[in-house]
Legacy VTK file of the C-alpha trace (Angstrom):
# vtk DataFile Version 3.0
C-alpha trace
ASCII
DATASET POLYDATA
POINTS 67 float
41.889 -100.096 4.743
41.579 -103.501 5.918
39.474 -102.215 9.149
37.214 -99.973 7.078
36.403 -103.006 5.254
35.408 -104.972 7.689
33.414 -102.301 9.494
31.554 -101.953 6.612
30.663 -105.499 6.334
29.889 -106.010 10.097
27.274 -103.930 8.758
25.711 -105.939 6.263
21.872 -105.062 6.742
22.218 -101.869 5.381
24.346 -102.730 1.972
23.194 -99.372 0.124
24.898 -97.154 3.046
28.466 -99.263 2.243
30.347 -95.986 -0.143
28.931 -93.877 2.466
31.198 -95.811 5.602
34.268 -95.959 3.398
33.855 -92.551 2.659
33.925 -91.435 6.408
35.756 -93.808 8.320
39.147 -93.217 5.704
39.120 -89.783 7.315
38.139 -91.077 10.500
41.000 -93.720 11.232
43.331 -91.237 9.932
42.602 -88.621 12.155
42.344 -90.638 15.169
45.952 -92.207 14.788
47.336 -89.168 13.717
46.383 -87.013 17.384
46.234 -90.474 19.189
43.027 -89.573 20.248
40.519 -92.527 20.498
37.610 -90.103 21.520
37.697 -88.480 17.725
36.276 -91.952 16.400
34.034 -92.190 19.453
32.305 -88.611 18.211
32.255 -89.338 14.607
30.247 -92.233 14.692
26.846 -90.093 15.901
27.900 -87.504 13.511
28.283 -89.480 10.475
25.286 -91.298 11.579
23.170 -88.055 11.652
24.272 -86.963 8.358
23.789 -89.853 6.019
20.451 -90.501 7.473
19.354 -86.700 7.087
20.657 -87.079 3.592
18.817 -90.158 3.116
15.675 -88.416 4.859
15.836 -85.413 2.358
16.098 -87.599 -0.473
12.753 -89.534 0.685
11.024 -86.468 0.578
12.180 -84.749 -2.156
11.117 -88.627 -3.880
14.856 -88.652 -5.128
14.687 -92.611 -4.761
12.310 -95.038 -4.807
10.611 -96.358 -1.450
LINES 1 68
67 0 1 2 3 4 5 6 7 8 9 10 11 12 13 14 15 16 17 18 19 20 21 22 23 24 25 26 27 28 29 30 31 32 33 34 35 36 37 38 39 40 41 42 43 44 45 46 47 48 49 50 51 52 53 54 55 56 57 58 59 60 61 62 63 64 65 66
C-alpha cells in the first residue's frame, strides 16, 4: 500500500489520474509478488498507460469533461 502511494505521488503533475494508479498498481504488486515475476509490472505499466489515456481520449471527444 505504502509503495502504491508513493508511486502515485512521484507522479504529482498529473493529480486527476491518482484513483486511476491505485486502482491498477493494487493488482499489479500483487500479481508480481505472487509469480515472482518482475517482468508482469514491467508490461503493465504501457498497458495501463494505454488504457487510461484512451479512456481519457474518448471522454475528450465525446465532451464528457471540460477542456
Amino acid at each position: 500500500m505504502v509503495n502504491a502511494a508513493l508511486f502515485s505521488l512521484y507522479h504529482f503533475w498529473a493529480p486527476w489520474r491518482l484513483l486511476s494508479r491505485l486502482i491498477f498498481m493494487f493488482p499489479g504488486v500483487w500479481l508480481v509478488w505472487r509469480k515472482k515475476d518482475l517482468r508482469l509490472s514491467i508490461g503493465m505499466h504501457p498497458g495501463t498507460t494505454f488504457v487510461t489515456t484512451t479512456g481519457g481520449v474518448i471522454a475528450l471527444l465525446l465532451n464528457l469533461v471540460p477542456l
